[in-house]
N, CA and C atoms as an extended XYZ file, in Angstrom:
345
Properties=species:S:1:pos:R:3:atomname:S:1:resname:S:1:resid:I:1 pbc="F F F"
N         3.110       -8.221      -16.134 N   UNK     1
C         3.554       -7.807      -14.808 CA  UNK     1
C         2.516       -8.235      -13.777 C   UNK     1
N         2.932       -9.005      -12.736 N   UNK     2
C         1.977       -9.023      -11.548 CA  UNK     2
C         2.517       -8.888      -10.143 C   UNK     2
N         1.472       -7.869       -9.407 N   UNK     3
C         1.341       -7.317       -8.073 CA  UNK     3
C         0.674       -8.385       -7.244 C   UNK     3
N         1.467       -8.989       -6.337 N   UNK     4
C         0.774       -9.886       -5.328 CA  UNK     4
C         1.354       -8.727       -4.134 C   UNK     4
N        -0.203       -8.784       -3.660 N   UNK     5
C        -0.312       -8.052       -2.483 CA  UNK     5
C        -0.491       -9.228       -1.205 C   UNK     5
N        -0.363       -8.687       -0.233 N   UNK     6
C        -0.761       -9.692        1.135 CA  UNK     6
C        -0.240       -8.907        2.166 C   UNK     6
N        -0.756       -9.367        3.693 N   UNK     7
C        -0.584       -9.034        4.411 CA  UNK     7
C        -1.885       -8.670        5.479 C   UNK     7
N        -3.090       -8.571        4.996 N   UNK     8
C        -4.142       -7.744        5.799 CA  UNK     8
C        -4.757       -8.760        6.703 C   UNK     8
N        -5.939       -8.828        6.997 N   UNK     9
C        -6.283       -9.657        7.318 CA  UNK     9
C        -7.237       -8.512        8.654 C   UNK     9
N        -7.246       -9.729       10.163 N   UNK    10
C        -8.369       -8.660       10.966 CA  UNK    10
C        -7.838       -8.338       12.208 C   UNK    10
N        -7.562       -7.453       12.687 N   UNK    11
C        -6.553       -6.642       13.787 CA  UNK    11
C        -7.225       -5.957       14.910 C   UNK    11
N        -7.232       -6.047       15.990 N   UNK    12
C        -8.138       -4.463       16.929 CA  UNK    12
C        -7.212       -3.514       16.689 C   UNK    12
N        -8.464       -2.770       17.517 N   UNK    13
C        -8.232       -1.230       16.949 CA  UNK    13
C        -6.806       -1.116       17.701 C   UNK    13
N        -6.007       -0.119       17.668 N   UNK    14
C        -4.834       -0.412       17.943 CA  UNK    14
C        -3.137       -1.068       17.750 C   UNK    14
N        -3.720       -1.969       17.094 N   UNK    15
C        -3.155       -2.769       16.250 CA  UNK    15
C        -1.911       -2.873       15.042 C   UNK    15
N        -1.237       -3.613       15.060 N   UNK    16
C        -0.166       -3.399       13.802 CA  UNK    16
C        -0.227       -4.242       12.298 C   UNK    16
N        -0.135       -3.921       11.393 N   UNK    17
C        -0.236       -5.396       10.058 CA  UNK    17
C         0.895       -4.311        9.412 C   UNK    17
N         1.649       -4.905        8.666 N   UNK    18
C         2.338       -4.964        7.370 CA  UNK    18
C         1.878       -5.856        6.223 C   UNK    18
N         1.565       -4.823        5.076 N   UNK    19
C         1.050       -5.032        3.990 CA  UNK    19
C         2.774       -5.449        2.979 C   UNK    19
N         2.808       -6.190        1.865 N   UNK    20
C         3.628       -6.136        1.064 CA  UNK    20
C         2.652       -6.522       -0.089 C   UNK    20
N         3.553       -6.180       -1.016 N   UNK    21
C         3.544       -6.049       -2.233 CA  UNK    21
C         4.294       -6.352       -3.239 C   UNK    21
N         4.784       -7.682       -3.591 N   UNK    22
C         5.706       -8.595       -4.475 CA  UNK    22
C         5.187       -8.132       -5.989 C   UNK    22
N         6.421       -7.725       -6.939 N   UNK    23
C         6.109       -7.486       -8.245 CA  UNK    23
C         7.184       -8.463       -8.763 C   UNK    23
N         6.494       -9.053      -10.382 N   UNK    24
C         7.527       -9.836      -11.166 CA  UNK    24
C         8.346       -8.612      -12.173 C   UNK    24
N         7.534       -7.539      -11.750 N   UNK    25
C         8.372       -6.466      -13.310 CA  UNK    25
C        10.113       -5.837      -12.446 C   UNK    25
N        10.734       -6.435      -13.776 N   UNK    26
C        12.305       -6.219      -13.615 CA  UNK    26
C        12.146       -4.212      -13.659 C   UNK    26
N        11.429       -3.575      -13.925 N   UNK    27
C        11.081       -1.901      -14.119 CA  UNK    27
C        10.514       -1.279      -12.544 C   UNK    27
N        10.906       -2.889      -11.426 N   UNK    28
C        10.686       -1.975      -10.262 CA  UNK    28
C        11.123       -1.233       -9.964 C   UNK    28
N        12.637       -1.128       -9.866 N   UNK    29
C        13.213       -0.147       -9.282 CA  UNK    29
C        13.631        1.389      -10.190 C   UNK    29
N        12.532        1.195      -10.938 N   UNK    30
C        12.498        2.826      -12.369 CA  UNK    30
C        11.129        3.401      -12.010 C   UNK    30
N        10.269        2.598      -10.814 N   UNK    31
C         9.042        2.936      -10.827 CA  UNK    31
C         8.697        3.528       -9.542 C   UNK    31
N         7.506        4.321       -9.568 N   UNK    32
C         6.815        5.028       -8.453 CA  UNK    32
C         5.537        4.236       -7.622 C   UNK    32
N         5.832        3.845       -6.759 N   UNK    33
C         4.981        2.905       -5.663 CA  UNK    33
C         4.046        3.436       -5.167 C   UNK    33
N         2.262        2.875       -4.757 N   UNK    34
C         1.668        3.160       -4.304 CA  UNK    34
C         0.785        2.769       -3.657 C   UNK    34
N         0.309        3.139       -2.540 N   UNK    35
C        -0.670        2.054       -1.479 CA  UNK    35
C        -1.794        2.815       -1.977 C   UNK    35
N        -3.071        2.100       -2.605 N   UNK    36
C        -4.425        2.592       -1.961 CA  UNK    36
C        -5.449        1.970       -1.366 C   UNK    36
N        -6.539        2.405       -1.040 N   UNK    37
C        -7.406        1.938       -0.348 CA  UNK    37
C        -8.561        2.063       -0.768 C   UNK    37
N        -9.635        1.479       -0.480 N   UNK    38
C       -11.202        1.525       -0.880 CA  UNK    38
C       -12.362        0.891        0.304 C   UNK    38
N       -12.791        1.731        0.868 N   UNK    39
C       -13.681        1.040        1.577 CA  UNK    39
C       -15.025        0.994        1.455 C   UNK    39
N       -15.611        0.220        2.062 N   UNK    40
C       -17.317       -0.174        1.297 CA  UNK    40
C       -18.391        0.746        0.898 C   UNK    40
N       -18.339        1.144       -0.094 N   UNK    41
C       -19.220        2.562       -0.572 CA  UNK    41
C       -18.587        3.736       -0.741 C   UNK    41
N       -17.166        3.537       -0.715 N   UNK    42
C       -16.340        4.388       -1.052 CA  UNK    42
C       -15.767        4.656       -2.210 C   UNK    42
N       -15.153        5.636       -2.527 N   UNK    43
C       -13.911        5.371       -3.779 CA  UNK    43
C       -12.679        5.375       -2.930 C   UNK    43
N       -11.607        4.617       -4.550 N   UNK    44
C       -10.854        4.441       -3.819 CA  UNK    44
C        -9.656        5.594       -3.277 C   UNK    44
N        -9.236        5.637       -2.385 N   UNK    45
C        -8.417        6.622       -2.241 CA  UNK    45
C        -7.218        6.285       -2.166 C   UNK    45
N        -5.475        7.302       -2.522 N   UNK    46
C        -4.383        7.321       -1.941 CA  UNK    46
C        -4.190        7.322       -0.636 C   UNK    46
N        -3.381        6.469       -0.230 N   UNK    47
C        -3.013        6.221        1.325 CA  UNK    47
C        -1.281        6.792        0.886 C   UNK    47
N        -0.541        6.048        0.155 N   UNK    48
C         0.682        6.963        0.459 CA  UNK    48
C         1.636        6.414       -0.481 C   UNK    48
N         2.306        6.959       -1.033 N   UNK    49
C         3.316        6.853       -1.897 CA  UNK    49
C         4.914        7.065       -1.686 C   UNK    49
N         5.531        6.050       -2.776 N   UNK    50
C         7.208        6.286       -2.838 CA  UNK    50
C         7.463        6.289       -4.241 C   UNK    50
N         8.511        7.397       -4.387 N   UNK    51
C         9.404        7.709       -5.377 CA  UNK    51
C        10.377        6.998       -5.519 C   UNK    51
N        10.739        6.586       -6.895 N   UNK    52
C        12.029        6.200       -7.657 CA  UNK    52
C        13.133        7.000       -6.135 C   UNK    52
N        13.476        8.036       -5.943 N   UNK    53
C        14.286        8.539       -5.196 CA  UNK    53
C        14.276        8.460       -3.897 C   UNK    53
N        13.051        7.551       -3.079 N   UNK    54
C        12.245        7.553       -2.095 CA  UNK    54
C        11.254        8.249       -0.850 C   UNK    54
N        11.299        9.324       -2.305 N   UNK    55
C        10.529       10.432       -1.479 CA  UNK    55
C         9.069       10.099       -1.268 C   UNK    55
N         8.409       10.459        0.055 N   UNK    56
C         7.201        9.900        0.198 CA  UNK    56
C         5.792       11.008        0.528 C   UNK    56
N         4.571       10.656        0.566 N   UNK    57
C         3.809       11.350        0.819 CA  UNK    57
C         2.927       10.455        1.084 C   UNK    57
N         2.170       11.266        2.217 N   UNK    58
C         0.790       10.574        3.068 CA  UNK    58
C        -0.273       11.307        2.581 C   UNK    58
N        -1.600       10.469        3.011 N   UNK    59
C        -2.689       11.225        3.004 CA  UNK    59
C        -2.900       11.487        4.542 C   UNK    59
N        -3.640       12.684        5.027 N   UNK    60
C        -3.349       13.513        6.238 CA  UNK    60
C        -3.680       12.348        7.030 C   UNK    60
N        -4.884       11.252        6.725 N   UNK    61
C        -5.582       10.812        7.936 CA  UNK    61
C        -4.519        9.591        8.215 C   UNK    61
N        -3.407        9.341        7.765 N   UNK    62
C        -2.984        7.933        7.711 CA  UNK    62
C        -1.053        8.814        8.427 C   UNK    62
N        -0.561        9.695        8.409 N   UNK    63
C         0.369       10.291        8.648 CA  UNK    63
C         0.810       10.145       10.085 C   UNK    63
N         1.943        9.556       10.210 N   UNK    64
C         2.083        9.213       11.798 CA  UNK    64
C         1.760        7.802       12.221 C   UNK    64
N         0.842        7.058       11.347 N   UNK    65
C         0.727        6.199       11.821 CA  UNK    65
C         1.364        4.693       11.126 C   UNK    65
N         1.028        5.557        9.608 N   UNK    66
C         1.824        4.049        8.680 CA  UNK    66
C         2.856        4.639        7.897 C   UNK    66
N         3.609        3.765        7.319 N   UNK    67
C         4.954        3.882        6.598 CA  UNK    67
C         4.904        3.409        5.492 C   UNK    67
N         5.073        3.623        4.633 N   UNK    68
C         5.735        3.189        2.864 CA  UNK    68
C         7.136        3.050        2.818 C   UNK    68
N         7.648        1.689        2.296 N   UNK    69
C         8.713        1.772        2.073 CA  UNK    69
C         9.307        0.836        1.245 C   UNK    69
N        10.155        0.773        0.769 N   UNK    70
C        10.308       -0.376       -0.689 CA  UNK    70
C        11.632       -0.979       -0.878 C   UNK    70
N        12.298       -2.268       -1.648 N   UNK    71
C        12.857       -2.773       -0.913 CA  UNK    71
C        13.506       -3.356       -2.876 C   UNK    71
N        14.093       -2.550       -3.601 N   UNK    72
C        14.346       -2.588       -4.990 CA  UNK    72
C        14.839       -3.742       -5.335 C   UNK    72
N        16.029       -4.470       -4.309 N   UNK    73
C        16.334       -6.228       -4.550 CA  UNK    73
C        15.299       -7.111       -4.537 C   UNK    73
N        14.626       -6.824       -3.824 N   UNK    74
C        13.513       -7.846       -3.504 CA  UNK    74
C        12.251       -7.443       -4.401 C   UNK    74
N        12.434       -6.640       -4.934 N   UNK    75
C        10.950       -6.002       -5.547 CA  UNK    75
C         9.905       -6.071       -5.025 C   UNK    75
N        10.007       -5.131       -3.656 N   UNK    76
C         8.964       -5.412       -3.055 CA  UNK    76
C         8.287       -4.535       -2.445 C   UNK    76
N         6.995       -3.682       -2.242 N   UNK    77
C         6.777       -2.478       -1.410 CA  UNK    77
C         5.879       -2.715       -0.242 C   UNK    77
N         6.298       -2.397        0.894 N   UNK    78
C         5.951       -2.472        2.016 CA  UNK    78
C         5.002       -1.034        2.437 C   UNK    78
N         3.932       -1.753        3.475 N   UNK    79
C         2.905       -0.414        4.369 CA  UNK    79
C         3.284       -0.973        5.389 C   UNK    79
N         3.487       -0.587        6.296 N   UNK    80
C         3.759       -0.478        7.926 CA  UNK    80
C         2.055        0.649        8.720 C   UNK    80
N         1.420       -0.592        9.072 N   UNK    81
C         0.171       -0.262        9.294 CA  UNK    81
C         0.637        0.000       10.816 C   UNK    81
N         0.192        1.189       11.820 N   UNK    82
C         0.465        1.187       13.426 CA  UNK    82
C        -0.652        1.894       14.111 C   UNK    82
N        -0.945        1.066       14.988 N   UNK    83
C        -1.921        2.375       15.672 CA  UNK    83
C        -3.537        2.198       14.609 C   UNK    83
N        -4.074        1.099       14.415 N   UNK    84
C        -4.906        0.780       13.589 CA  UNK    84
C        -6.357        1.292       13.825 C   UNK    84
N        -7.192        2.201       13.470 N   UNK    85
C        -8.133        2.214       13.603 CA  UNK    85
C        -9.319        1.976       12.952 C   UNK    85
N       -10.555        1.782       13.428 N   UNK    86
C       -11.517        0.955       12.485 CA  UNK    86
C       -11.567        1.596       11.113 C   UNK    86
N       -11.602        2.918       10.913 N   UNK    87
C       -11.658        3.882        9.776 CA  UNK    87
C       -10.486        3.163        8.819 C   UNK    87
N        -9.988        2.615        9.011 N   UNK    88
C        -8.556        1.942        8.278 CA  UNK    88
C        -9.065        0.698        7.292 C   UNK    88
N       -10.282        0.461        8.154 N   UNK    89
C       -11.110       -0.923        7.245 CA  UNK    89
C       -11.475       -0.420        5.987 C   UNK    89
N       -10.656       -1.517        4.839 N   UNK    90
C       -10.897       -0.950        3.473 CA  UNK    90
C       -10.102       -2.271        2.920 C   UNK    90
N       -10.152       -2.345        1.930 N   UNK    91
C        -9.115       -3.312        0.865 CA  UNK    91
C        -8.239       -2.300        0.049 C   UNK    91
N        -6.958       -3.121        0.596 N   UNK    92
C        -5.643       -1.814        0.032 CA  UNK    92
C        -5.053       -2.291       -0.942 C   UNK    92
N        -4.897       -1.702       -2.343 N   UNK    93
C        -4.293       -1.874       -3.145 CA  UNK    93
C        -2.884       -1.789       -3.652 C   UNK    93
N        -1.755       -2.142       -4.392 N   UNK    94
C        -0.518       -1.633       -4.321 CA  UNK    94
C        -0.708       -1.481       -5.780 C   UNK    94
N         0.616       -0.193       -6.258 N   UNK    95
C         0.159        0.226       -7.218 CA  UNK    95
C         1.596        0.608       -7.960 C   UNK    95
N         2.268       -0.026       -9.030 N   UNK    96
C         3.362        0.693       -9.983 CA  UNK    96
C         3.371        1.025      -10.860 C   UNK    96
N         4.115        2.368      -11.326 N   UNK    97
C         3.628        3.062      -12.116 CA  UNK    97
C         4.915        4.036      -12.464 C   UNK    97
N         4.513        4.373      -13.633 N   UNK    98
C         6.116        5.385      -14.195 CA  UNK    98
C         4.734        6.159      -15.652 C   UNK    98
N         4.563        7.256      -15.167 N   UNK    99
C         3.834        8.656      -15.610 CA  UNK    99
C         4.170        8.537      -17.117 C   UNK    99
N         2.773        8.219      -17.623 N   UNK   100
C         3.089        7.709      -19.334 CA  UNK   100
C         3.766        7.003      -20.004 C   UNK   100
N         4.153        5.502      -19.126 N   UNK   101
C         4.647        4.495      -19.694 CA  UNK   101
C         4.139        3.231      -18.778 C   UNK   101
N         3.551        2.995      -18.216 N   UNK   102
C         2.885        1.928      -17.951 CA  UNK   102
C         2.645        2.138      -15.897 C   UNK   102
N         1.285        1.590      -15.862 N   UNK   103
C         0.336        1.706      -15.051 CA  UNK   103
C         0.132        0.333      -14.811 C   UNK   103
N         0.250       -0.456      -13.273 N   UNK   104
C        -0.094       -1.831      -13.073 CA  UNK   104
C        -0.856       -1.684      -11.531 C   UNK   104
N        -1.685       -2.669      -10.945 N   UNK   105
C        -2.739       -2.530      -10.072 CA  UNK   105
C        -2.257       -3.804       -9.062 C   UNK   105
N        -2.513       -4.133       -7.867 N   UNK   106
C        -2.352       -5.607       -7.324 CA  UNK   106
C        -3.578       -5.733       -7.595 C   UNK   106
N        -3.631       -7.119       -7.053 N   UNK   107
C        -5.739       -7.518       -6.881 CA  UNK   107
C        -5.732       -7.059       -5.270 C   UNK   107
N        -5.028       -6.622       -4.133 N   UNK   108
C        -5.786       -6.104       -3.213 CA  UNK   108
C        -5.598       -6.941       -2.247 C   UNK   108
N        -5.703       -6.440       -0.757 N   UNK   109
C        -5.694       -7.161        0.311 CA  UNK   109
C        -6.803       -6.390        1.036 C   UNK   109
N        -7.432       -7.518        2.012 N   UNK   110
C        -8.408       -6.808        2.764 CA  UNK   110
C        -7.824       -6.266        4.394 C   UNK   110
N        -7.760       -5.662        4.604 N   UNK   111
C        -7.804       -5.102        6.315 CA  UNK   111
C        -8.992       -5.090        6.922 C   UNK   111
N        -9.216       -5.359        8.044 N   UNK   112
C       -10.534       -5.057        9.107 CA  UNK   112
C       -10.314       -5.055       10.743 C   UNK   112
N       -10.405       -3.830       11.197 N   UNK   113
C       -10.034       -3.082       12.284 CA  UNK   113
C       -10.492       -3.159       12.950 C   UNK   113
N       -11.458       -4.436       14.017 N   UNK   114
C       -12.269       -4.322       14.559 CA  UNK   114
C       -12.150       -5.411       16.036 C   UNK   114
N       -12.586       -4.869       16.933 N   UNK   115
C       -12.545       -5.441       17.733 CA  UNK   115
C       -13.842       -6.700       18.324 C   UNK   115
């Protein structure tokens, strides 16, 4: 299975990017989607997730501003980055997964929020 991520790149603060996330696994649309992030000296953290059913959840600091959303023909999961701030600078990962049957990672896109 492989996660090609893309989309980041370097934005001011303010700013909009859409991240995607292209998978070859035919088990996309049985699986639970996930954006994370890691920034320099950090671990990495959840930014926000979608359900098989498309139920979603944010982490508080990212709520309001970006979107998760996924696209099962295309196998594809989308972040809708808005309102960008430097704190946003990190390399974001996409992430599929189905809870005790297989776990897959992208290699990552970088974001940088800076003016």
């Amino acid at each position: 299975v492989q996660l090609q991520a893309s989309g980041g790149g370097l934005v001011q603060p303010g700013g909009s990017l859409r991240l995607s996330c292209a998978a070859s696994a035919s088990t996309f649309s049985i699986s639970d989607l996930g954006w994370y992030r890691q920034a320099p000296g950090k671990q990495r953290e959840l930014v926000a997730q979608i359900t098989i059913g498309g139920a979603t959840v944010y982490a508080d600091s990212v709520k309001g501003r970006l979107t998760i959303s996924r696209d099962n023909g295309k196998r594809t999961a989308y972040l809708q980055m808005n309102s960008l701030k430097s704190e946003d600078t990190a390399v974001y990962y996409c992430r599929l997964f189905r809870y005790g049957e297989f776990d897959y990672w992208g290699q990552g896109t970088e974001v940088t929020v800076s003016s």
